[in-house]
N, C-alpha and C positions, 0 to 999 in steps of 0.2 A: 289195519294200517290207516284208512282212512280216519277211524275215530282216535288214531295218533295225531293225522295231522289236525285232526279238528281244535282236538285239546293244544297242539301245541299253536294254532294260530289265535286260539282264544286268549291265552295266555300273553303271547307276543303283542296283540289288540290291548288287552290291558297294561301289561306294562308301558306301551306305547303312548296309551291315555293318562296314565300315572304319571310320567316324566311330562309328559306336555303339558296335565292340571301343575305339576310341582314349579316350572317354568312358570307356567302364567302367576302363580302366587309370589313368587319370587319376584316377577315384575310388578305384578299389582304394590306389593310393600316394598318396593326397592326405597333403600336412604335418601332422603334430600340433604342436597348439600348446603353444605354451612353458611354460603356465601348468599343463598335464596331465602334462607331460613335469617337471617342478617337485615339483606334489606324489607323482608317483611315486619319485622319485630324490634329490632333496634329503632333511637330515634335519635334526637340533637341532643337528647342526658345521657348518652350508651357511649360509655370509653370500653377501653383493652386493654389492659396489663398485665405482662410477662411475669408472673409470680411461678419460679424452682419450676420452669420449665411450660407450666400450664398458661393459657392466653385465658385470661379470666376476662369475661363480661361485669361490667358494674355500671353503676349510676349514682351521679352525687349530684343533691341537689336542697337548693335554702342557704341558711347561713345562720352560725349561731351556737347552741352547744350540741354536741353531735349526738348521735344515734345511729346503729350500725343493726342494719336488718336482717336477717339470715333465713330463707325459706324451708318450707318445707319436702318431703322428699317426695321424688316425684312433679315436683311442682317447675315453680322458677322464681325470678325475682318480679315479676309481674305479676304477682299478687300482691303486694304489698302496695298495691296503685292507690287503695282508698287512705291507709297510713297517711302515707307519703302527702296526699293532700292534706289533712288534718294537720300535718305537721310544718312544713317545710316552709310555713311565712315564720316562724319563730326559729325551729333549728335545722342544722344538717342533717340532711337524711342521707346515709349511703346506705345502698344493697349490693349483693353482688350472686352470682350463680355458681353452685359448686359445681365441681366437677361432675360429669355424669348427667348435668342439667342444663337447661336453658341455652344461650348462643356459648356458655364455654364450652362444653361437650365434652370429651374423655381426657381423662389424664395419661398423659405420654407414659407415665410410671407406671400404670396399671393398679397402682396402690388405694384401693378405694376403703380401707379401714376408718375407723373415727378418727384415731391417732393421726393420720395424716390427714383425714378431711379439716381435724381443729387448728393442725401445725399450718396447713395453707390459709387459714381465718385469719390465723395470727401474723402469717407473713405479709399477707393483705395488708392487713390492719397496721402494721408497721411501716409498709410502704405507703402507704396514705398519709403518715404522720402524725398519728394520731394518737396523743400521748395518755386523753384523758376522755373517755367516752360513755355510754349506755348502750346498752345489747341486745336485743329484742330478738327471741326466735320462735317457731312453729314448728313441731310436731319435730322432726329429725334436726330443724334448725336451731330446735330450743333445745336439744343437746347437745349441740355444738355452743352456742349461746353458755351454757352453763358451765361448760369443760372451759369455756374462755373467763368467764369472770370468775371460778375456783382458780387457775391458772395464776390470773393479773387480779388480785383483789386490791390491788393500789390504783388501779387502774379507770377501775371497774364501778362509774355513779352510781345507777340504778340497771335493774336487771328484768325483762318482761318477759314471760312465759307464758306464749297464746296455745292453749291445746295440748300442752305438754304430753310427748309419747314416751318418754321415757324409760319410765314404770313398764310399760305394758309392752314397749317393742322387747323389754328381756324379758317377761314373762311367755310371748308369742315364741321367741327362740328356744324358752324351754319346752314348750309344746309341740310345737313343729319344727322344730329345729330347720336347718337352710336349705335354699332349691337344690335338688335333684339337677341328673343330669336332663333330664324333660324339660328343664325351665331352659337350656338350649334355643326350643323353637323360635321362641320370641324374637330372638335374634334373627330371626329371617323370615318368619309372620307375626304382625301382630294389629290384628282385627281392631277398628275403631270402636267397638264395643267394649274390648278389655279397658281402657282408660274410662271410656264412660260408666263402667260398672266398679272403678274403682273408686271416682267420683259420686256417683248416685247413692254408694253404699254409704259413704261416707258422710253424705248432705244430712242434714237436719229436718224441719218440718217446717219452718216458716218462710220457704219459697220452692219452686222448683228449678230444677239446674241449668241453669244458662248454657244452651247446645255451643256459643262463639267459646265457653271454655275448656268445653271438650274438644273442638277444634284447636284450640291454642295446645291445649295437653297431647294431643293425639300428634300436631307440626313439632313439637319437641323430643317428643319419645321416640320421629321418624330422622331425626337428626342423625347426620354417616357419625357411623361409631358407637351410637346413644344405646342401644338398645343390648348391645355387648358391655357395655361398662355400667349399666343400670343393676343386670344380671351379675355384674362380679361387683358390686356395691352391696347385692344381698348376700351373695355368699360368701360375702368377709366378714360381716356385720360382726362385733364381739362387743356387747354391754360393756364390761368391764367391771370395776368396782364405783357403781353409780350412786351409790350411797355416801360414800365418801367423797365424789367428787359434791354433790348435793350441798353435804356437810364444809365445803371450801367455801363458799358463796356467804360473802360478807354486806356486801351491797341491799340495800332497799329491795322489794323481790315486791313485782305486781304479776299474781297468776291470774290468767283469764279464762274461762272452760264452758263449751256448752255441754250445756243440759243433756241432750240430746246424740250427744256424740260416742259414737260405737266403735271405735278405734280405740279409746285411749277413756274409760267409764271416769265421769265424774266424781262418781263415790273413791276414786284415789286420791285427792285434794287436799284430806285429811293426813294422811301417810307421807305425800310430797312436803306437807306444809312439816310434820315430823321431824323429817330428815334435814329442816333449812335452820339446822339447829343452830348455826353463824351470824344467819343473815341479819340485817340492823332490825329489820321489819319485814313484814309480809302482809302484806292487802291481799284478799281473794274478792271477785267477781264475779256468778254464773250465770249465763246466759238459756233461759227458758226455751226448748224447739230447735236451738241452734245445735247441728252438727259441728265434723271434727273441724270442716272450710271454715271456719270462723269469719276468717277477713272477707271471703267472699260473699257468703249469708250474710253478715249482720257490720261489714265494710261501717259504715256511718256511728256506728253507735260504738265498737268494740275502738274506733278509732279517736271518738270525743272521748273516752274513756285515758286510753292512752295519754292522750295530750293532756287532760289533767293531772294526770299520773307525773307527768313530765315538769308540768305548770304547782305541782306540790299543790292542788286542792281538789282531788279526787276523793270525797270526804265516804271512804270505809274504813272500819277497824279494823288494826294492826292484830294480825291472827298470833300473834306473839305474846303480847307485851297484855291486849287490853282484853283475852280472853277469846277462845276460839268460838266463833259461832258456828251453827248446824248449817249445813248446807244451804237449806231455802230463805234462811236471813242474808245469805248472799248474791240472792238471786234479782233481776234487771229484767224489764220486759225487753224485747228484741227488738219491739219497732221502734 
């Protein structure tokens, strides 16, 4: 008897310490709310608009011909800070945060597919007024980017592809196909490491990772609601038929790609550039050391590039029309 009750007080002890570690975890990563996450990160360029029910974050800013920026996943519209300077004495620059990110945070609908991530770009984009524009995206934004200028090819100036994941986010879905129900936890822990190790994996070789943006990444991903609608962003995820949209893109096309970036391999450039069997032209540019963060690593230089790109005297060969070059004739030092 006695070694009954021992085992069953032992047991009682531990489940008692289980429920009280699980509490304490639960409190350590509880959500911050929207409103603290708001006045830390917004500023005098951060409006709000009711876009088909979602309160959308954006920022316009400059004056001039436009340019519409779209992040990458994971991220927010605050990477695109070093752009934005490059650009915005000459033209408008708007950005804005999809859903599932930055100050807009979940979508009431639950719907986090492309098909609806690109139909809310487009209601955006329509609600701004904006009859005639340029596109710029990164990594999940530059398929959003692309699904909008195949879309509106009347629309649609020039088209910028930083990082492009395209290619390789359906290639990951055929290998691993989507989260489990494991990927649950996240939803209600999720360690400051996990952002940092999906940042560091992803960094380059010519600097090390600025810790204020893993802070910034780690205050977004703790946003109430984020980390449930992050989790049902991956397990909606369907490529589609990406080829063909690829194939819709008529517009000028400036890819940009580092070297270095292991998310989304450079040696694809050639195959993307394939597929843009439409587009007017196609400039490539690769960046030596630099990872998938493009704008973050190499912010200064990926961004004078751009605004040539914009200013029409970014002088590379058209991978179309004047003959495709090997990869390292397209290559730029990073500093």
């Amino acid at each position: 008897m006695k070694v009954l009750r021992y085992i069953a007080y032992t047991l009682g002890t531990l489940l008692t310490l289980s429920v009280i570690g699980l509490l304490i975890a639960l409190w350590a990563y509880q959500d911050i709310p929207a409103d603290v996450l708001e006045a830390k990160y917004a500023n005098e360029a951060s409006r709000f608009m009711n876009i088909d029910g979602v309160r959308v974050h954006y920022r316009d800013e400059g004056e001039g011909p436009v340019i519409v920026l779209v992040h990458a996943h994971f991220a927010s519209l605050l990477g695109w800070d070093p752009w934005v300077e490059a650009l915005k004495d000459k033209y408008r620059v708007i950005r804005f945060d999809m859903t599932s990110h930055g100050l807009t945070g979940p979508d009431p609908s639950g719907d986090y597919t492309v098909e609806r991530t690109v139909d809310l770009a487009e209601k955006f984009i329509d609600a701004m007024g904006l009859e005639e524009l340029s596109i710029g995206g990164t990594s999940l934004g530059g398929t959003v980017a692309l699904h909008f200028a195949s879309r509106h090819p009347e629309r649609v100036d020039k088209l910028i592809l930083l990082s492009p994941g395209s290619l390789e986010g359906k290639e990951q879905m055929k290998r691993r196909g989507k989260p489990g129900k494991s990927a649950s936890v996240l939803e209600y822990i999720l360690p400051r490491f996990i952002p940092e190790y999906m940042l560091s994996s992803a960094w380059g070789k010519t600097s090390e990772l600025p810790q204020d943006l893993v802070d910034q990444w780690y205050d977004m991903w703790m946003r109430e609601g984020q980390r449930e609608a992050e989790v049902e962003r991956l397990r909606q995820y369907e490529a589609g038929d990406l080829e063909g949209v690829i194939a819709g893109v008529q517009a000028p096309v400036l890819i940009l790609w580092g070297e270095a970036n292991p998310q989304a391999p450079v040696e694809q450039a050639p195959e993307f550039i394939e597929l843009l069997t439409n587009a007017e032209s196609v400039k490539l540019k690769i960046y030596p050391g630099v990872g998938h963060m493009a704008v973050q690593e190499a912010g200064d230089i990926t961004g004078a590039d751009v605004r040539a790109f914009m200013d029409g005297t970014l002088d590379l060969p058209d991978q179309k029309h004047d003959g495709a070059a090997s990869l390292s004739d397209n290559e730029t030092s990073s500093h």
